[in-house]
C-alpha positions in Angstrom: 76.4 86.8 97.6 79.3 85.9 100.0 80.9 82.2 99.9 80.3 80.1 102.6 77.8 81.9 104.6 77.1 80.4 108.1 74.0 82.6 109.1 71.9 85.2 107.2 69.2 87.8 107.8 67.7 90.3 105.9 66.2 93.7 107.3 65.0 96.5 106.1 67.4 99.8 106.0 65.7 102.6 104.2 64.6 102.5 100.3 65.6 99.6 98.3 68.4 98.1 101.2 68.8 95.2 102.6 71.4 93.9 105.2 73.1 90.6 104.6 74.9 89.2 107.8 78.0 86.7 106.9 80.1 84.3 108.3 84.1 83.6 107.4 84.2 83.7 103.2 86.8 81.4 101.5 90.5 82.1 101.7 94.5 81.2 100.8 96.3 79.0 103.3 99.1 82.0 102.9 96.0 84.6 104.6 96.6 86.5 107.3 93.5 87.0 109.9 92.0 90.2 108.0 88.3 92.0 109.0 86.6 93.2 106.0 82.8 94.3 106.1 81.4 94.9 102.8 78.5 97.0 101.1 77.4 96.5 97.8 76.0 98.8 95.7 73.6 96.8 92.7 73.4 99.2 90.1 69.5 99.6 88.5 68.7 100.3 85.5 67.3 103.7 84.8 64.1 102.3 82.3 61.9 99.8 82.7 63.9 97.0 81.9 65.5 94.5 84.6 68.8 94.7 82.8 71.6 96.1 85.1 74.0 98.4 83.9 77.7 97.6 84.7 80.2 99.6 86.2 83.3 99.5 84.8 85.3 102.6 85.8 85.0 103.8 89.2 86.9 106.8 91.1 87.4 108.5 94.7 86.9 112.1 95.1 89.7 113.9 96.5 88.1 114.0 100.0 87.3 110.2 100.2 83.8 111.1 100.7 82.3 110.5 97.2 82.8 108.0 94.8 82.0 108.3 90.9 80.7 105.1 89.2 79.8 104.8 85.6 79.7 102.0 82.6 77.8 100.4 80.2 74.4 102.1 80.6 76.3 105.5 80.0 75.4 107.0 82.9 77.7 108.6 86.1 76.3 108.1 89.4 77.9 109.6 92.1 77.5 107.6 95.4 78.4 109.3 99.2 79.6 107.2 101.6 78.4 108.6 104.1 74.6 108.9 103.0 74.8 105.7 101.2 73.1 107.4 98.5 73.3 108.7 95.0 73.1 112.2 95.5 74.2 113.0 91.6 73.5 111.5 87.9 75.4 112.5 85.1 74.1 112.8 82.0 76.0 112.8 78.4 77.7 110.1 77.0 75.8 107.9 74.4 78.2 104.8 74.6 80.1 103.2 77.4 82.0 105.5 80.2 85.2 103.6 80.2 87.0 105.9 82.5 87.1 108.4 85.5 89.3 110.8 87.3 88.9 113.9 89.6 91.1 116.7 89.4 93.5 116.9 93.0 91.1 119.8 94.2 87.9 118.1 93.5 86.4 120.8 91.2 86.3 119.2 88.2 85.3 115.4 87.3 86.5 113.9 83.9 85.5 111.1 82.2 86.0 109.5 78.9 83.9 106.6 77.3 83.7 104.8 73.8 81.9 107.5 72.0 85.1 109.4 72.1 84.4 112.2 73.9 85.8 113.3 76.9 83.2 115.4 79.5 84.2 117.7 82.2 81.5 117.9 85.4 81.5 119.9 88.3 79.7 119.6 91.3 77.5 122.7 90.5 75.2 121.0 87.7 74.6 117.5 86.7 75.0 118.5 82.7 78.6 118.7 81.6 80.6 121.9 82.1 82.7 121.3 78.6 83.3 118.3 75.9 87.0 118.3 75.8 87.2 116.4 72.4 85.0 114.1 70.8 87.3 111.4 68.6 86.3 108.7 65.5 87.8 106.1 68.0 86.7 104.8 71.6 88.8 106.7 74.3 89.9 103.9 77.1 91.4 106.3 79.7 91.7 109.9 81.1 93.9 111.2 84.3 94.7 114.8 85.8 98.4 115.6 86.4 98.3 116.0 89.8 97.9 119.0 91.1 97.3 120.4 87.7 94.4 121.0 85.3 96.4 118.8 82.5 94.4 116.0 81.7 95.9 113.5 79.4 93.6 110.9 77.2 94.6 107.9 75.2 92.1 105.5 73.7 92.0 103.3 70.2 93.6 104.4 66.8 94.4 107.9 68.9 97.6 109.7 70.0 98.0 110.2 73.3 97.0 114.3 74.1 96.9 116.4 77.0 94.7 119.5 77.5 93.6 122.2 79.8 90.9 121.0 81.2 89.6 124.8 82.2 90.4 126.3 78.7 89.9 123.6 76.4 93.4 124.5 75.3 95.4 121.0 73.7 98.9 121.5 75.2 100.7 118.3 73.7 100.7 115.3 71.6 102.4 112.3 71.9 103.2 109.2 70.0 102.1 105.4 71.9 103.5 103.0 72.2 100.7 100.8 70.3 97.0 102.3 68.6 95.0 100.5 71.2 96.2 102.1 74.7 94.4 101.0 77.9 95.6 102.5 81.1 97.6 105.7 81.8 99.2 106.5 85.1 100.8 109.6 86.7 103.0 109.1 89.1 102.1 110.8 92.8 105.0 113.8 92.2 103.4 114.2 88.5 107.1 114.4 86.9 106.4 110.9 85.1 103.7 109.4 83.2 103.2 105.5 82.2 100.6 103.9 79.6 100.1 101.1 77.8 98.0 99.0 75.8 97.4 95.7 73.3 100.9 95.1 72.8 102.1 94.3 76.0 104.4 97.8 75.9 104.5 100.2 78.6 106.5 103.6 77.6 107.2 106.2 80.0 106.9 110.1 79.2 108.6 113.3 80.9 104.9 114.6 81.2 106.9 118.4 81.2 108.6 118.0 78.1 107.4 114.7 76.1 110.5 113.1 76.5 110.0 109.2 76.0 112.4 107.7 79.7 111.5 103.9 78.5 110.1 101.9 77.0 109.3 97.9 77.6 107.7 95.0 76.7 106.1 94.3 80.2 103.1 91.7 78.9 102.9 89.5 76.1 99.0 90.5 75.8 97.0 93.4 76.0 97.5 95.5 79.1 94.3 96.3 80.5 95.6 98.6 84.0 98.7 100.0 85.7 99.4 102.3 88.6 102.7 103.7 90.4 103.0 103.6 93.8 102.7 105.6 97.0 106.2 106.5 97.0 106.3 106.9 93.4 109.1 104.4 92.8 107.4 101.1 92.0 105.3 100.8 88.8 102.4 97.7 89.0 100.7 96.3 85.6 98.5 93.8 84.5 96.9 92.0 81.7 95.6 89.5 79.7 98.6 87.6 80.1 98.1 86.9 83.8 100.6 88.8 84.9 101.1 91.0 87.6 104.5 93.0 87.3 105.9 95.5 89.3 109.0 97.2 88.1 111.4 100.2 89.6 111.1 103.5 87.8 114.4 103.8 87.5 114.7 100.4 85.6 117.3 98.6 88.0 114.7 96.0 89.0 111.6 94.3 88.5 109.2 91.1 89.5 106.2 89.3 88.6 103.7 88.0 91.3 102.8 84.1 91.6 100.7 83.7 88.1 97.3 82.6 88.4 94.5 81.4 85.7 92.7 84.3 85.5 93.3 87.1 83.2 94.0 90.3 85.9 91.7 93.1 84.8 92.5 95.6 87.6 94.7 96.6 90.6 95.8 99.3 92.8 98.4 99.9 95.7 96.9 99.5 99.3 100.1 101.5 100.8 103.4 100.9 99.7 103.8 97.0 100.7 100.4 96.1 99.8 98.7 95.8 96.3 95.5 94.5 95.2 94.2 93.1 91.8 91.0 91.8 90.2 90.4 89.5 87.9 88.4 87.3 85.2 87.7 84.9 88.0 85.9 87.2 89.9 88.1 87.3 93.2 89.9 90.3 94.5 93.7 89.5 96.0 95.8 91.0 98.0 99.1 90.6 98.2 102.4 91.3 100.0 105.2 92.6 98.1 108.2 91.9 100.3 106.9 88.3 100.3 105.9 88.5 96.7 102.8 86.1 98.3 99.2 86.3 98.1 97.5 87.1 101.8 94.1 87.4 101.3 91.3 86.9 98.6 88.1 88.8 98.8 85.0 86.6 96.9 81.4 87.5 96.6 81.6 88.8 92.9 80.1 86.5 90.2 81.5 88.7 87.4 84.7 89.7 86.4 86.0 92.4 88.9 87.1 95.3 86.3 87.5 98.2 88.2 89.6 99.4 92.1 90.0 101.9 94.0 91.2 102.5 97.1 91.5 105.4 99.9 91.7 105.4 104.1 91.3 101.4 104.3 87.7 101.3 101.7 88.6 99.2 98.8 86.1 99.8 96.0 85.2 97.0 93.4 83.3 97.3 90.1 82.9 93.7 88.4 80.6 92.3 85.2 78.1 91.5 88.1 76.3 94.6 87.7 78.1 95.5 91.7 80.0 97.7 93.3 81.0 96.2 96.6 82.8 98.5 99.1 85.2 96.6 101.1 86.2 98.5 104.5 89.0 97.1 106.8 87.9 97.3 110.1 90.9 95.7 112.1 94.6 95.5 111.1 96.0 92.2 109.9 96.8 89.6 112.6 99.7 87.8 113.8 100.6 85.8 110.4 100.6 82.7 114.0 96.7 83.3 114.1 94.4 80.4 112.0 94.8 82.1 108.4 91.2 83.4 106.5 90.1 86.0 105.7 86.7 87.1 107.7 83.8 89.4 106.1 81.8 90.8 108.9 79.0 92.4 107.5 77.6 92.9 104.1 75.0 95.5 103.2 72.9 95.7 99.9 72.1 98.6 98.7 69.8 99.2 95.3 70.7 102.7 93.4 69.0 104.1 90.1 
């Protein structure tokens, strides 16, 4: 599971776990000395077949405690850290679940998938408390205004809409940019809102009044994620260009990472300086943004990695694998002086239906 293993044991940890003990895992000469240990969470299939069900959308709960996990198979699984469990299944959608996102107090769980319909949970039950909409075309992404109950959806051949999610209520529509939009982004104060999609354009709403900020051509292929930063000021994209680009809100700047071969199917901020992205080559980077270098990879996926998320130092991964790998930093980086890699201390295996 984890390149260049220098010892191994397996043990027995409760029903359907095993423990996988690794040595140092490939890594950039650029690296810093970074401790990561690692769980992974290998999805089962809920019938009798052997065929895994892969996750492609994954979320944290507000708390940090919980993390929701759906894809292919249709099904939302709720995982808790601390338990190492599934403690909830989520049963409704009858095509893929493409995307996830809580509400900023936790009460409410949306998610959106290629049957078109977009499902609102709640902790109380495990069927869904409303169906938002249900579309002709596949919906690609959903995402709460923070600190609101506006939920905004985009997906293909659809406008982009925002509704209460209590009331059912549609409050707006908006014009894309393209008719295939991938990835929609709040920023953390909620006064903006970013998508984009196949074209490579990213336009940027006044989520208050519709009014279109900007509007550029950020990729030259489809744009499959994007995400603003901490502070709100930086806005990070990637696609199937190869392209990571991070660009100021205000417009006044902008830069591309180093470009690599693989098509970059996911990232997210790890703090303000710090941003992580997955890719078609199934290795997770991270990367400094004041050096514009790459410090650190993360391997042990054998698919593409198509989903991150990240709160309080646990990095979450969802690749074509059928995994979810939960990534924890145990120490700060290293003086960059120190023999560059990057070490995973422990990896734990953990079979969920």
């Amino acid at each position: 599971m984890v390149t260049s293993l220098s010892r191994r044991f397996f043990a027995a940890v409760g029903f359907g776990a095993v423990i996988w003990i690794s040595g140092w895992a490939a890594s950039p000469a650029t690296a810093q000395s970074v401790n990561w240990s690692s769980e992974i969470i290998q999805l089962q299939s809920a019938d009798s077949t052997d065929v895994r069900p892969i996750a492609v959308a994954i979320t944290f709960d507000p708390t940090g405690r919980r993390v929701a996990i759906a894809g292919d198979d249709h099904a939302i699984r709720i995982w808790d850290l601390a338990e190492r469990r599934v403690i909830q299944r989520l049963i409704g959608h009858t095509d893929w679940v493409r995307s996830l996102c809580y509400s900023s107090d936790g009460s409410q769980l949306a998610s959106a998938g290629s049957d078109g319909r977009v499902l609102i949970w709640s902790d109380e039950t495990s069927q869904p408390q409303r169906e938002l909409i249900q579309c002709d075309g596949a919906l690609n992404a959903v995402a709460f205004r923070p600190g609101t109950t506006q939920l905004t959806i985009v997906g293909f051949n659809e406008p982009l809409r925002c509704f209460d999610s209590r009331t059912g209520e549609q409050l707006s529509e908006l014009a894309c940019p393209c008719n295939d939009m991938r990835a929609i982004a709040f920023s953390p104060t909620a006064n903006l809102l970013a998508g984009g999609g196949r074209n490579g354009k990213i336009r940027m709403w006044e989520p208050a009044t519709g009014v279109i900020r900007s509007e550029s051509l950020a990729h030259h292929l489809r744009i499959r994620d994007l995400t603003f930063s901490p502070d709100g000021n930086w806005l990070a994209s990637c696609g199937e260009d190869r392209r990571v680009r991070i660009a100021s809100v205000d417009g006044s700047s902008e830069f591309t990472l180093p470009r690599g071969s693989a098509k970059v199917m996911s990232l997210v901020f790890l703090g303000p300086k710090r941003l992580a992205t997955g890719g078609s080559d199934n290795v997770i980077r991270v990367w400094d943004l004041d050096t514009r270098q790459e410090i650190a990879q993360l391997s042990g996926h054998t698919g593409s990695v198509m989903a991150l998320t990240y709160r309080d130092e646990t990095l979450i991964s969802a690749g074509f694998d059928a995994t979810v790998r939960i990534w924890r930093l145990s120490d700060k980086a290293s003086s960059p002086a120190q023999t560059p890699s990057v070490r995973i201390e422990r990896t734990e295996v953990f079979e969920i239906r």
